[in-house]
Structures are given as structure tokens and as C-alpha cells.
Backbone of each chain as nested JSON, in Angstrom:
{
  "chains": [
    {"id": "A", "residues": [
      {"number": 1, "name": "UNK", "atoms": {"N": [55.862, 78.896, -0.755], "CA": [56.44, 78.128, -1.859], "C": [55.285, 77.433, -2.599]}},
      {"number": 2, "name": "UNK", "atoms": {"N": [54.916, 78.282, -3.767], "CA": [53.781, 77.151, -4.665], "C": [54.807, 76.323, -5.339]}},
      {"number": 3, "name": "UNK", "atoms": {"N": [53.885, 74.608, -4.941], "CA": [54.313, 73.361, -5.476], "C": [53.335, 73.562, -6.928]}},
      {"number": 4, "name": "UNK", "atoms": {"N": [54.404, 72.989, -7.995], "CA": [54.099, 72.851, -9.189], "C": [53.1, 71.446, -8.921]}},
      {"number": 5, "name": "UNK", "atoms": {"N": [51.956, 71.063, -8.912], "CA": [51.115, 69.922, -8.386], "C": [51.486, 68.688, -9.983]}},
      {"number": 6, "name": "UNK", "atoms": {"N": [51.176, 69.613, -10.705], "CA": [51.13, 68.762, -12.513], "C": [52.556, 68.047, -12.442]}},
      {"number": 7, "name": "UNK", "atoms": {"N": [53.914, 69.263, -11.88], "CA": [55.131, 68.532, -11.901], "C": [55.44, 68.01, -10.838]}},
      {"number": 8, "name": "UNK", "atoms": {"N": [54.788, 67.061, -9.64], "CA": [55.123, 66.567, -8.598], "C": [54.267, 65.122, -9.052]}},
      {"number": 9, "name": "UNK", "atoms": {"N": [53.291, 65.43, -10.192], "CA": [52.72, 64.307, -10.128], "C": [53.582, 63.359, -11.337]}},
      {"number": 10, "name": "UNK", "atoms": {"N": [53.983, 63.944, -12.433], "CA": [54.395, 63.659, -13.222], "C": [55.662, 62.918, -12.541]}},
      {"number": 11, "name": "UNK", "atoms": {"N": [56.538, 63.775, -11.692], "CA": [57.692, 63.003, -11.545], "C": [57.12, 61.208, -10.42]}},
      {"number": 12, "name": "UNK", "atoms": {"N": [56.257, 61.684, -9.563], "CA": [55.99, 60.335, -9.458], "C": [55.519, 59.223, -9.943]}},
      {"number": 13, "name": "UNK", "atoms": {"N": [54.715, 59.111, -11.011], "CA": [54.414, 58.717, -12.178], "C": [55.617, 58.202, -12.64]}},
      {"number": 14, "name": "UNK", "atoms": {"N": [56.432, 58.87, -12.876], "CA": [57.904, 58.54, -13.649], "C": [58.353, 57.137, -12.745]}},
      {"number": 15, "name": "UNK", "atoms": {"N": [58.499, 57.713, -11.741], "CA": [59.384, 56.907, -10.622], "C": [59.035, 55.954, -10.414]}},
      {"number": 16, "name": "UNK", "atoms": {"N": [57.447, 55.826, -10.195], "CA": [56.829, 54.496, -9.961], "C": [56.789, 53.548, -11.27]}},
      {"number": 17, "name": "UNK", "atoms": {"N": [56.758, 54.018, -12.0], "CA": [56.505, 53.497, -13.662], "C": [58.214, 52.871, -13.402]}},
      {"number": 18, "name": "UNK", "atoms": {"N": [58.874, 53.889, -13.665], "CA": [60.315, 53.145, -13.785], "C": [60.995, 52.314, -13.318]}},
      {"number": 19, "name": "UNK", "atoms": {"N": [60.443, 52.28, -12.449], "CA": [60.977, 51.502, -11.455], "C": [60.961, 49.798, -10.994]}},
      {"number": 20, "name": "UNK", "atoms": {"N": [60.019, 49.802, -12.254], "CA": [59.843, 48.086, -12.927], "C": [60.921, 47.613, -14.033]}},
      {"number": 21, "name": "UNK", "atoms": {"N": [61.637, 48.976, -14.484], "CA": [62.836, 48.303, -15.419], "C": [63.731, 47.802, -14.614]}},
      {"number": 22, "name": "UNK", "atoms": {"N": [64.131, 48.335, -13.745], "CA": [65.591, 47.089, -12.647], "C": [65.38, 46.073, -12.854]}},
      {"number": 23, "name": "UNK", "atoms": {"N": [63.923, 46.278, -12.286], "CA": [63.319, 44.465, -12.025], "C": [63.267, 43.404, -13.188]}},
      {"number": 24, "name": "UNK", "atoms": {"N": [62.855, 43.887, -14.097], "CA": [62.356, 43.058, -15.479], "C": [64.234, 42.72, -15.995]}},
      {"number": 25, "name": "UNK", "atoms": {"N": [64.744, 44.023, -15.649], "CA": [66.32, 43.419, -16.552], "C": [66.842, 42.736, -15.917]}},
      {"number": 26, "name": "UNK", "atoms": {"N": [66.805, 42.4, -14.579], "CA": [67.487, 41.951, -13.805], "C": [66.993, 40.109, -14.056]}},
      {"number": 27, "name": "UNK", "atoms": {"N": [65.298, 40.2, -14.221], "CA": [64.595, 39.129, -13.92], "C": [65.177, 38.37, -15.938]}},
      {"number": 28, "name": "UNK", "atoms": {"N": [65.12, 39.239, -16.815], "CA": [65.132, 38.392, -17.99], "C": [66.829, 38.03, -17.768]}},
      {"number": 29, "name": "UNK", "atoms": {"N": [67.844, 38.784, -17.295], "CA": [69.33, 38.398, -17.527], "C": [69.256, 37.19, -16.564]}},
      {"number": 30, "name": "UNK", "atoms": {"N": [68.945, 37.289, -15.683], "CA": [69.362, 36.229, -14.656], "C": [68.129, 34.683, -14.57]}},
      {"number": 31, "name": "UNK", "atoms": {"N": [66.799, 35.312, -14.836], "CA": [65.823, 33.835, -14.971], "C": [65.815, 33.734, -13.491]}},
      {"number": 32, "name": "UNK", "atoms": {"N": [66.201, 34.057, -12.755], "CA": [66.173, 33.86, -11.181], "C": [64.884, 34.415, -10.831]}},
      {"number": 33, "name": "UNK", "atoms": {"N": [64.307, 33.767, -10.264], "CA": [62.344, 34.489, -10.255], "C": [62.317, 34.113, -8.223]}},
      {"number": 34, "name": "UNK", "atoms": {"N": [63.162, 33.285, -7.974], "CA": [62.535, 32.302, -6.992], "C": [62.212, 33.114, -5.62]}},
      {"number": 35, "name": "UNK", "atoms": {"N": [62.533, 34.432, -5.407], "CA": [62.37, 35.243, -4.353], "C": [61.38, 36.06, -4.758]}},
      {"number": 36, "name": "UNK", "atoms": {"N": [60.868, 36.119, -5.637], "CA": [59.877, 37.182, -6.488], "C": [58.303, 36.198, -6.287]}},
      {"number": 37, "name": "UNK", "atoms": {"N": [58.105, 37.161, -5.856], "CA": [56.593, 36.806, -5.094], "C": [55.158, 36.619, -6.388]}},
      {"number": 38, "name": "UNK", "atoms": {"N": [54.624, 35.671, -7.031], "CA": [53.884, 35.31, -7.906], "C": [53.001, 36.491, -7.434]}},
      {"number": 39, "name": "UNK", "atoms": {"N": [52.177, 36.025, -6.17], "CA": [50.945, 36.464, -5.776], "C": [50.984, 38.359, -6.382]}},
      {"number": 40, "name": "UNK", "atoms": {"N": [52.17, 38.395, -6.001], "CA": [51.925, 40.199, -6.151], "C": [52.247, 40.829, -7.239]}},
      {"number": 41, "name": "UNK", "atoms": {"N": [52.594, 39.905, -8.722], "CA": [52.674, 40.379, -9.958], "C": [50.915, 39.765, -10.401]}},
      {"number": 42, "name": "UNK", "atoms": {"N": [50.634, 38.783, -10.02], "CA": [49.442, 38.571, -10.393], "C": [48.648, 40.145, -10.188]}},
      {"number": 43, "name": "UNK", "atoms": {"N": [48.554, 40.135, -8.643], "CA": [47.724, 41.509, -8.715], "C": [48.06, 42.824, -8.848]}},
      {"number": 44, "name": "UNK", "atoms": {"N": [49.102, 43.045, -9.205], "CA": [50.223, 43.819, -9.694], "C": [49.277, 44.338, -10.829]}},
      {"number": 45, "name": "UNK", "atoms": {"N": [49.407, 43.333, -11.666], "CA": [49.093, 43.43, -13.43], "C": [47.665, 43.491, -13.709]}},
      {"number": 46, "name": "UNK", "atoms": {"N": [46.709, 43.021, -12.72], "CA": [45.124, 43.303, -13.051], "C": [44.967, 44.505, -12.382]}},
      {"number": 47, "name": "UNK", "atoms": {"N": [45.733, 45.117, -11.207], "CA": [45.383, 46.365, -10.325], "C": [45.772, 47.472, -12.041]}},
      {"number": 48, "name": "UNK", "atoms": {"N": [46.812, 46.943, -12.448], "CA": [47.323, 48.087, -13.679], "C": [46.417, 47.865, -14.737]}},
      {"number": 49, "name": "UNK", "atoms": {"N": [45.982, 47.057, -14.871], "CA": [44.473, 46.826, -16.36], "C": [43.217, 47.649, -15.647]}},
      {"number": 50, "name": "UNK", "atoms": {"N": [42.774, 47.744, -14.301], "CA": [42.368, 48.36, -13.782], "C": [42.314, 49.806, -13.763]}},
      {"number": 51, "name": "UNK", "atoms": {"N": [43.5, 50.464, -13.637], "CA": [43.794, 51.732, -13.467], "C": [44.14, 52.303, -15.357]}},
      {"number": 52, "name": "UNK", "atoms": {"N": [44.569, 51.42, -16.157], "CA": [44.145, 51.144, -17.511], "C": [42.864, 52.016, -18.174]}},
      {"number": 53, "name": "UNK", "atoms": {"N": [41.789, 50.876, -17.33], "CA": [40.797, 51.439, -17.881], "C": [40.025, 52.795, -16.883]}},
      {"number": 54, "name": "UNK", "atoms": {"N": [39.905, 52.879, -16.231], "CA": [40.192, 54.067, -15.532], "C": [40.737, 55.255, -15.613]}},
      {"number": 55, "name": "UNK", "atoms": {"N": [41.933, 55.193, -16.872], "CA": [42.734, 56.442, -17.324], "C": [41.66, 56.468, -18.571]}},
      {"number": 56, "name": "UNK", "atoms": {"N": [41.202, 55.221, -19.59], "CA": [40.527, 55.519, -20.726], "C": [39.538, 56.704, -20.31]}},
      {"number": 57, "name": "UNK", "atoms": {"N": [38.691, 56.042, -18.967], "CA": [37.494, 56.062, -18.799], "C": [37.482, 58.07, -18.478]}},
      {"number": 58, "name": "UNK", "atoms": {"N": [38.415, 57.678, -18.238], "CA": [38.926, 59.823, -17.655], "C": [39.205, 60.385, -18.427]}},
      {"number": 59, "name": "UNK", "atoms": {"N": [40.059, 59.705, -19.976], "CA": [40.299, 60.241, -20.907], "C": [41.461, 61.105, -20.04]}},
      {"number": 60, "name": "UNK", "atoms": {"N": [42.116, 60.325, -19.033], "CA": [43.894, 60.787, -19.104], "C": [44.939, 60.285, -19.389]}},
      {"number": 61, "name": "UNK", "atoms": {"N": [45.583, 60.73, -20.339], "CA": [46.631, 60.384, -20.93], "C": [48.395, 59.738, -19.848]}},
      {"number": 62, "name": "UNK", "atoms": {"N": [48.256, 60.532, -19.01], "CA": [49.477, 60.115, -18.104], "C": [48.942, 58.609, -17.735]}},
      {"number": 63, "name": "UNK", "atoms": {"N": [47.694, 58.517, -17.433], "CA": [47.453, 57.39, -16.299], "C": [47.775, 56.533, -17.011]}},
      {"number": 64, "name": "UNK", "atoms": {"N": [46.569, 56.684, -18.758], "CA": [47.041, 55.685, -19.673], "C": [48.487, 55.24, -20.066]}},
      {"number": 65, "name": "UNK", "atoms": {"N": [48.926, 55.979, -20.429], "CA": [50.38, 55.726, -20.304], "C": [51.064, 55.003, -19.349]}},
      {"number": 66, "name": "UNK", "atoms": {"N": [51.192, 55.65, -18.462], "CA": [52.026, 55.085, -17.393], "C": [52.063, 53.41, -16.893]}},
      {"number": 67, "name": "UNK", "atoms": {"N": [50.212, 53.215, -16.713], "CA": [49.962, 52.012, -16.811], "C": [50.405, 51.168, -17.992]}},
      {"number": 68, "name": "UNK", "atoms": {"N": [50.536, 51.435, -19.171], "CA": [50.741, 50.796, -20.069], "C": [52.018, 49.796, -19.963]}},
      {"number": 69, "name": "UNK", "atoms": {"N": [52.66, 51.186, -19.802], "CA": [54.235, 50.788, -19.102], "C": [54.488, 49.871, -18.044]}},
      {"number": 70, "name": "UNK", "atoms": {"N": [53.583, 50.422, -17.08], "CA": [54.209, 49.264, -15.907], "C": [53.168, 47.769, -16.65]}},
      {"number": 71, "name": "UNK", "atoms": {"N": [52.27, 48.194, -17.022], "CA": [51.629, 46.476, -17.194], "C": [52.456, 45.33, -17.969]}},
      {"number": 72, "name": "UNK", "atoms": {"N": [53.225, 46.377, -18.81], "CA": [54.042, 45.112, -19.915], "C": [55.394, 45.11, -19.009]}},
      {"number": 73, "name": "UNK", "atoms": {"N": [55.985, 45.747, -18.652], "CA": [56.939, 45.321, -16.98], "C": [56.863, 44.202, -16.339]}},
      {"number": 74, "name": "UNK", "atoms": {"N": [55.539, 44.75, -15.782], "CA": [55.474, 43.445, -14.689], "C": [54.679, 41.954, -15.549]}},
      {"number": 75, "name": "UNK", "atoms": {"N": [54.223, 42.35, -16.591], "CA": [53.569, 41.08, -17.174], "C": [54.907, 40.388, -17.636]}},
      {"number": 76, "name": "UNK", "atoms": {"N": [56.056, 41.204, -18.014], "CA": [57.158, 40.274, -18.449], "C": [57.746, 39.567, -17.756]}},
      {"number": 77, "name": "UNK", "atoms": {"N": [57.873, 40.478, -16.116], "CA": [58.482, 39.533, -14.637], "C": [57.236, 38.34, -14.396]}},
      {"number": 78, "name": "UNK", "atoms": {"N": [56.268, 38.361, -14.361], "CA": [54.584, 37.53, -13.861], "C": [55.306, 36.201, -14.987]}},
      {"number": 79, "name": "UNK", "atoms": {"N": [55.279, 36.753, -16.456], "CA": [55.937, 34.995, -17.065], "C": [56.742, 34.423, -17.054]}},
      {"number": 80, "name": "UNK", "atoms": {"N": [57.846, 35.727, -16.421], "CA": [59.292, 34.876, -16.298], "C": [59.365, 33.961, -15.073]}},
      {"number": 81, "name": "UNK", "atoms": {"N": [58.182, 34.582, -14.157], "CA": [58.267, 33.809, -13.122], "C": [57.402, 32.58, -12.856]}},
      {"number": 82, "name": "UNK", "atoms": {"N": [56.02, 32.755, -13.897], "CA": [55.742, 31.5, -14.352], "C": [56.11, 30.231, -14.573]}},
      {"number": 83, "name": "UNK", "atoms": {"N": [57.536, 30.87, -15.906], "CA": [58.029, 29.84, -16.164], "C": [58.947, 29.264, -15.874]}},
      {"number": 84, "name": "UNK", "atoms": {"N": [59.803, 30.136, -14.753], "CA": [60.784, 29.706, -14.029], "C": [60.483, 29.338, -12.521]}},
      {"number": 85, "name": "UNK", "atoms": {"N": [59.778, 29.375, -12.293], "CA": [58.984, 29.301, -10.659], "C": [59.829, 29.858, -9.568]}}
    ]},
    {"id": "B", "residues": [
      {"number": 1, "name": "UNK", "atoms": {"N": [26.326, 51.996, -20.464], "CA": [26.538, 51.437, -18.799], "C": [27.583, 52.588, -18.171]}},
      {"number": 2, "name": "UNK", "atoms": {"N": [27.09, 53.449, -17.397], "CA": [27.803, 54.119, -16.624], "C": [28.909, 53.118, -15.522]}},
      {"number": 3, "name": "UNK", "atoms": {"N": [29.964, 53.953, -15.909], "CA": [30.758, 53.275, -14.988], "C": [31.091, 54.404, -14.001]}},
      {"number": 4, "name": "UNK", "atoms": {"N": [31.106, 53.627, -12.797], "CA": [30.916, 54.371, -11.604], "C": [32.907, 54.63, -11.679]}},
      {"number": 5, "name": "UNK", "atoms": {"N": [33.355, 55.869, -11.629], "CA": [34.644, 55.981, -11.895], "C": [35.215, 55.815, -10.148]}},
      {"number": 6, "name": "UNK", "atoms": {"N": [34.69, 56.223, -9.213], "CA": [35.527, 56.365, -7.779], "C": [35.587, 54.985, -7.947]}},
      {"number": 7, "name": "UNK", "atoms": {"N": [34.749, 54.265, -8.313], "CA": [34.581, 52.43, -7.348], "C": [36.137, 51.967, -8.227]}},
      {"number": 8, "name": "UNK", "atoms": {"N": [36.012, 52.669, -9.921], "CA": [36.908, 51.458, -10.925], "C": [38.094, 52.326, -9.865]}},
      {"number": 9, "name": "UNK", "atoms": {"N": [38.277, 53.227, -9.675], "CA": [39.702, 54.25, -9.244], "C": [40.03, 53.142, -7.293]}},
      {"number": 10, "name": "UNK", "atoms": {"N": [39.242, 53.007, -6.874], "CA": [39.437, 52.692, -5.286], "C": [40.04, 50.956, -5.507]}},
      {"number": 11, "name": "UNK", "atoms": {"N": [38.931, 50.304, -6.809], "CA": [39.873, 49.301, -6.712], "C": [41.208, 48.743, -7.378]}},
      {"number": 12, "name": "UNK", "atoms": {"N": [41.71, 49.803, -8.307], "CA": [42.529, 50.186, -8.903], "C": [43.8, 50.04, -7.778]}},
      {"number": 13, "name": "UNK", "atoms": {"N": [43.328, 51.014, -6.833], "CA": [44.518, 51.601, -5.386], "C": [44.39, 50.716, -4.717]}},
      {"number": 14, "name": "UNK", "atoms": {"N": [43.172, 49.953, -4.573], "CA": [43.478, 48.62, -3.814], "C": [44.509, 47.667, -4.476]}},
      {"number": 15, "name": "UNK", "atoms": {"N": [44.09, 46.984, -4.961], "CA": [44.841, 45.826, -6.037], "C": [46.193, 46.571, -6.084]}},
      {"number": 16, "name": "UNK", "atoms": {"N": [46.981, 47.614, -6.493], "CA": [48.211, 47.964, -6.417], "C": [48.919, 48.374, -5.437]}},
      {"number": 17, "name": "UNK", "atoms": {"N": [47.874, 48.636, -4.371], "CA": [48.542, 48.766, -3.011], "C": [48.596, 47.468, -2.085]}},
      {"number": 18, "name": "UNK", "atoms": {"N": [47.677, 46.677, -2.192], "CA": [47.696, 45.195, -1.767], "C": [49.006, 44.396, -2.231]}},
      {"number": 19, "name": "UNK", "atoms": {"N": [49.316, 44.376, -3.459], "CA": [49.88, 43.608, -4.369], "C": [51.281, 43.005, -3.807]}},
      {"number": 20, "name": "UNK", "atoms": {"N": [51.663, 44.415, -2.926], "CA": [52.909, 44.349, -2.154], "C": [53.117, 43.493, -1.114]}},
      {"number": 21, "name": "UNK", "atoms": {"N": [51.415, 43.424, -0.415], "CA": [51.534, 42.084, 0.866], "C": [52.062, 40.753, 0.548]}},
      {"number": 22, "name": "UNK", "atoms": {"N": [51.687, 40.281, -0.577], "CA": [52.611, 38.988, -0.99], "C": [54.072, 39.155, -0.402]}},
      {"number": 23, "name": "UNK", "atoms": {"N": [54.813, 40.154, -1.807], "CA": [56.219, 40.174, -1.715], "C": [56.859, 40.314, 0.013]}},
      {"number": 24, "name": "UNK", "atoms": {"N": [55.959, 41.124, 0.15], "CA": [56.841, 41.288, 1.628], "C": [56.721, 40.184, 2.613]}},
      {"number": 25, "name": "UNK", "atoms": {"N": [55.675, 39.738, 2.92], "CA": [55.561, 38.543, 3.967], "C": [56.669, 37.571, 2.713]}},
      {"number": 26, "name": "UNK", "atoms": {"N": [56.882, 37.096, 1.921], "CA": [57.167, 35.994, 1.066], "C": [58.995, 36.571, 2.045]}},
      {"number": 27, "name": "UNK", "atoms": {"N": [59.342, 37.719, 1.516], "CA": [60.438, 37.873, 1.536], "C": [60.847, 38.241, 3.111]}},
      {"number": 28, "name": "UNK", "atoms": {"N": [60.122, 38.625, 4.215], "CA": [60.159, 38.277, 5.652], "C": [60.657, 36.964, 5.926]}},
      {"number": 29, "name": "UNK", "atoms": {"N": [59.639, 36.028, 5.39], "CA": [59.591, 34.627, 5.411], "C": [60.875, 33.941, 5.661]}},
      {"number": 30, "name": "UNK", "atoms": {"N": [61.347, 33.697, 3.881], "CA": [62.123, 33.214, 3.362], "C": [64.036, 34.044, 3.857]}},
      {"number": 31, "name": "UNK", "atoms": {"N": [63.587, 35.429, 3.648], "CA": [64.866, 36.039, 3.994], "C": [65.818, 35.752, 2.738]}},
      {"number": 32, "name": "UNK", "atoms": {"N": [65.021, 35.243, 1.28], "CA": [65.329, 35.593, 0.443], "C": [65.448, 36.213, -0.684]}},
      {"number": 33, "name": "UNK", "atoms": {"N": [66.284, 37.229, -0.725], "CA": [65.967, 38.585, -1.895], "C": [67.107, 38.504, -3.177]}},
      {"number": 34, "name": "UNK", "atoms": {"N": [67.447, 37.428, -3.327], "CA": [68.433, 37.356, -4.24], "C": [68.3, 37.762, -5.633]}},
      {"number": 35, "name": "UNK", "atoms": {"N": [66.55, 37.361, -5.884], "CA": [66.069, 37.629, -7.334], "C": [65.31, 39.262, -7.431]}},
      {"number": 36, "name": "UNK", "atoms": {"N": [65.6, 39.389, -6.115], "CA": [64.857, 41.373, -6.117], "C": [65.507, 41.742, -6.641]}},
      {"number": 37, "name": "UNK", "atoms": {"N": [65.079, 43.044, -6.997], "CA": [66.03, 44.097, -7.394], "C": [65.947, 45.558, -6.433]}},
      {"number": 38, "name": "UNK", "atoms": {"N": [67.625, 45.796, -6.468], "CA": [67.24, 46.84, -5.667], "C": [66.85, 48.062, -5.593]}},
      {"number": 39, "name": "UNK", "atoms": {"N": [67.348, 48.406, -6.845], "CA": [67.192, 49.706, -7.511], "C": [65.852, 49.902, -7.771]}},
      {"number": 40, "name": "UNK", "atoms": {"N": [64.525, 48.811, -8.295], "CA": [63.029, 48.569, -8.418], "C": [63.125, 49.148, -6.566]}},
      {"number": 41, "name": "UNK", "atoms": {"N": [63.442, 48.665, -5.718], "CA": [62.77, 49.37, -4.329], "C": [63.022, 50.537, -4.207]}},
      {"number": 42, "name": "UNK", "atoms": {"N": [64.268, 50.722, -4.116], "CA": [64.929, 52.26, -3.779], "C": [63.731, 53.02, -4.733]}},
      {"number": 43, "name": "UNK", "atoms": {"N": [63.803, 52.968, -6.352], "CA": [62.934, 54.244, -6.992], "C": [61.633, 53.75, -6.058]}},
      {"number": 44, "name": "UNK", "atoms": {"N": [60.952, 52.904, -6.361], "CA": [59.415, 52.935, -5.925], "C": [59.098, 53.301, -4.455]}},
      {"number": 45, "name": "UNK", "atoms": {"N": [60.139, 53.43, -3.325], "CA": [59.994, 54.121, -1.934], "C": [60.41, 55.857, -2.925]}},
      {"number": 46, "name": "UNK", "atoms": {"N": [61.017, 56.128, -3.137], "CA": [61.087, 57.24, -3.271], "C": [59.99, 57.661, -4.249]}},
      {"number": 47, "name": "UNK", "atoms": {"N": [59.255, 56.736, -5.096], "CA": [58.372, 57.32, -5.734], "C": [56.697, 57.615, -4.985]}},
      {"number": 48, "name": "UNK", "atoms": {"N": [56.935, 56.485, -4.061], "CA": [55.796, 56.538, -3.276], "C": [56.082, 57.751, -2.444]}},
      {"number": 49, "name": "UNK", "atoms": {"N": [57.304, 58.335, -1.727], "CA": [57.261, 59.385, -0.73], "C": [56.822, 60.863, -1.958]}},
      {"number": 50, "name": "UNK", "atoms": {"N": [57.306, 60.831, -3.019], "CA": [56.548, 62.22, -3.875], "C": [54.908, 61.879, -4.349]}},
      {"number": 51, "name": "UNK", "atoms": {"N": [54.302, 60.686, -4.212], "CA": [52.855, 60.626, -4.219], "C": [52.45, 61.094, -3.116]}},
      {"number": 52, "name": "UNK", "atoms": {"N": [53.029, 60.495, -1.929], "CA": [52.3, 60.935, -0.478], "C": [52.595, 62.165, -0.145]}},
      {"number": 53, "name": "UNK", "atoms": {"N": [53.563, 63.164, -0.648], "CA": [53.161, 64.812, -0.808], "C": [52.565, 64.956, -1.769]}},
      {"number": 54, "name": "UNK", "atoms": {"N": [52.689, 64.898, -2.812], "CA": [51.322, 65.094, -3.506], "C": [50.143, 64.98, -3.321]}},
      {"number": 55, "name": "UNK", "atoms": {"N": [49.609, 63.749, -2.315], "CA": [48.76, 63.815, -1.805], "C": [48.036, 64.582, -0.467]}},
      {"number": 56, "name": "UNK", "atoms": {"N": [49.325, 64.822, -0.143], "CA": [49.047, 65.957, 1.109], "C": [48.495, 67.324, 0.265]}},
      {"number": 57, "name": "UNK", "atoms": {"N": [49.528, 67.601, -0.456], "CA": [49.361, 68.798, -1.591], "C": [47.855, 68.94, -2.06]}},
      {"number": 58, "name": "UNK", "atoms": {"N": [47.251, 67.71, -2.364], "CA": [45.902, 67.813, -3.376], "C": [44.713, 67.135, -2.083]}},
      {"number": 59, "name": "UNK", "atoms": {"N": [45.175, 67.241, -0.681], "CA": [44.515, 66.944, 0.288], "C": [43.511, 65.842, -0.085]}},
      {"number": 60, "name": "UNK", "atoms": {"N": [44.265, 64.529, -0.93], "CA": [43.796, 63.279, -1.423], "C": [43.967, 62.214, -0.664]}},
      {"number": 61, "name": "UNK", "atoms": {"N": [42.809, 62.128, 0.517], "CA": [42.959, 60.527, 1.295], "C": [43.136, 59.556, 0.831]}},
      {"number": 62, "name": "UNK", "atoms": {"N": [42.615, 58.792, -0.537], "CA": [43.047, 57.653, -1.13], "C": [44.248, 58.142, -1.714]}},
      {"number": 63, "name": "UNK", "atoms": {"N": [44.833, 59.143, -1.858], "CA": [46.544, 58.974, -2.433], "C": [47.655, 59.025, -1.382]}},
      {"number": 64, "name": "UNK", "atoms": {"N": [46.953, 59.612, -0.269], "CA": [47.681, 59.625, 1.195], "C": [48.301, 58.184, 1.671]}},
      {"number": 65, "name": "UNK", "atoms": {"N": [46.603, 57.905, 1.664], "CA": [46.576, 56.071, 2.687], "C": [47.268, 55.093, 1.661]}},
      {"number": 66, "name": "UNK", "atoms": {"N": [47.341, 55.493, 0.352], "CA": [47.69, 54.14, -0.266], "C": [49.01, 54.361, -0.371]}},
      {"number": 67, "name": "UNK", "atoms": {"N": [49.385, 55.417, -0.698], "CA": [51.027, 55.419, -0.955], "C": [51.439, 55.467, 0.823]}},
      {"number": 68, "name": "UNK", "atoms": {"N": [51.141, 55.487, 1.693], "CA": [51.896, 54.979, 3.216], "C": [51.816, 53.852, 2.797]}},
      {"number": 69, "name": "UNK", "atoms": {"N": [50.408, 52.842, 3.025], "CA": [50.843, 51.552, 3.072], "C": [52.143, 50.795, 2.247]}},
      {"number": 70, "name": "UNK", "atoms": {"N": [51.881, 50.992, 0.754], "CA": [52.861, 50.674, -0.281], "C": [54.143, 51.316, 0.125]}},
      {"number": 71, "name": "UNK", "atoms": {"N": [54.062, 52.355, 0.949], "CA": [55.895, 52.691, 1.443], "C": [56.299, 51.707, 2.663]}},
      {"number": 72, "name": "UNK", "atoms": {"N": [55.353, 52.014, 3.742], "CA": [56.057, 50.691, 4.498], "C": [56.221, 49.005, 3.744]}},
      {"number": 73, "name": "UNK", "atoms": {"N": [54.848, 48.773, 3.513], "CA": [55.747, 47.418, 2.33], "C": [56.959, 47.577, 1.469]}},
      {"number": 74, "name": "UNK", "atoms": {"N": [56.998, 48.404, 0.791], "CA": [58.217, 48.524, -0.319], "C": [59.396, 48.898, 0.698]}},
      {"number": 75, "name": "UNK", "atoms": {"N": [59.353, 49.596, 1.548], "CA": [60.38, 49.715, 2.59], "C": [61.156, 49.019, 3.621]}},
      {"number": 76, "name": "UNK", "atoms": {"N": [59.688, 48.366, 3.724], "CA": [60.451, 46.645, 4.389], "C": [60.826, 45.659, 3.42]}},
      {"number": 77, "name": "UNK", "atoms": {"N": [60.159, 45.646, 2.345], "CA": [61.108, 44.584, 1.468], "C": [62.716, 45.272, 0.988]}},
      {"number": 78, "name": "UNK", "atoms": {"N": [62.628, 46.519, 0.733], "CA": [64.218, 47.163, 0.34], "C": [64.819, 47.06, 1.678]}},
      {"number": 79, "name": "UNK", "atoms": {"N": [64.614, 46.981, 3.012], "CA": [65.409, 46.918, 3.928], "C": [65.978, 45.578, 4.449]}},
      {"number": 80, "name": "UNK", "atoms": {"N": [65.22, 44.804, 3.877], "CA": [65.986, 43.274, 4.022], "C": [66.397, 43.013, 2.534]}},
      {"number": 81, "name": "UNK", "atoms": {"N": [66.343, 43.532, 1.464], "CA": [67.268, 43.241, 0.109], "C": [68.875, 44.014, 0.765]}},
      {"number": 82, "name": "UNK", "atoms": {"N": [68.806, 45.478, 1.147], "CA": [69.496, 45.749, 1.829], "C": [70.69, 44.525, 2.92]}},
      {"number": 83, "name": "UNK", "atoms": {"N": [69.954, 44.513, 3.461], "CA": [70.969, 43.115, 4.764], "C": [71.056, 41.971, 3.966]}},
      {"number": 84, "name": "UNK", "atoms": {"N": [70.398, 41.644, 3.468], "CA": [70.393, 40.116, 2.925], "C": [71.179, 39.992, 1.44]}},
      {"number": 85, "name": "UNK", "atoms": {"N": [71.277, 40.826, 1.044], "CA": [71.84, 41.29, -0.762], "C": [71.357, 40.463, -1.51]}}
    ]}
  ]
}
């Protein structure tokens, strides 16, 4: 059985990327932050500026992307939880 | 300035595979997951189990080791959002 590698990566990419919308809709409808762990959107969001520049630096487009996505995700949960503690 | 791409890529997988130790000890802790979401765990365990074949697939130790760790974290935090709702 050849695994399609391009389409195994892509769908995880997807999954992991997506998988910050629950969170963010859940976190802007409700403002409820208080079980949501600061420490790990902090490094959440510099590990993804990281891998950011890392997709530039490769000149790949998925990585760039993908990161893009999750960074404004979790940067939206990181202030909601800022400001809601 | 050459940028050394493995070092920006390793701490990339660090910082996003770390990121999770917060949430999970926080939410061990406390035993509160009220502001999680669950559907954010469920995709991201399942997104991490199609990285870690993929990584078997592309015989990639840093995509192996990082997506285990990030599955048992993300797996123990979805298994007490699970019990705890």
C-alpha cells in the first residue's frame, strides 16, 4: 500500500491547524479563560512565530500558512485570557 | 546571516511540543476543564496520531518524538475534559 506522504501531511496540518477554532469560539462566546493554561498559549504562539519563520526560511508554503492560522487562534485565546484571567 | 534551519526547525518542535506541559499539569491540578474545549483535543490527538505515521512514513525522529509527547499531553488533558466536562 503506497501512502500518499504529501496527502498524510496535508491532512495533519489541517487537523492540527483546526483544531484551535473550538477553542477560540468557545473562548470568545463564553470569556471563560480560567482553566486555560496562560503558560502554554504563551509558548504556543512564539513556538508558531518560530515555525513562521522557518516555513519563510524554506520557502514552504503549507508551513507558512498553517502557522499563520494557528498563530492568530491562539493569539486570540493568549488575550482573551489575558484579559479575563 | 545564515540561518542554521535544523536549530530554527528543533526549536520550533520544542516550544510547540512543550507548550502542552503547562495545560496539562494546570488541568491535572485543578481538575478544571470547564473553559477547554473538547473538540480542540479530540482533532489535535487525532491530528497528532496522522503526524506520528507520517513520521514513521518519512522515518522522521523529530516528527516521531514530538508528536508522542504532544499525544500523551493532549490525551491526558482530553481524558479528564472527558470525566470532568
Amino acid at each position: 500500500m503506497e501512502i500518499n506522504l504529501n496527502l498524510l501531511g496535508y491532512v495533519a496540518t489541517t487537523l492540527t491547524t483546526c483544531a484551535f477554532v473550538p477553542q477560540a469560539v468557545k473562548t470568545i462566546c463564553s470569556r471563560d479563560t480560567r482553566a486555560i493554561s496562560l503558560w502554554m498559549y504563551v509558548t504556543f504562539v512564539v513556538g508558531n512565530a518560530v515555525w513562521f519563520f522557518y516555513g519563510i526560511a524554506l520557502g514552504s508554503w503549507p508551513i507558512i500558512l498553517s502557522n499563520t492560522i494557528t498563530f492568530i487562534l491562539a493569539a486570540t485565546i493568549l488575550s482573551l485570557k489575558v484579559r479575563h484571567g
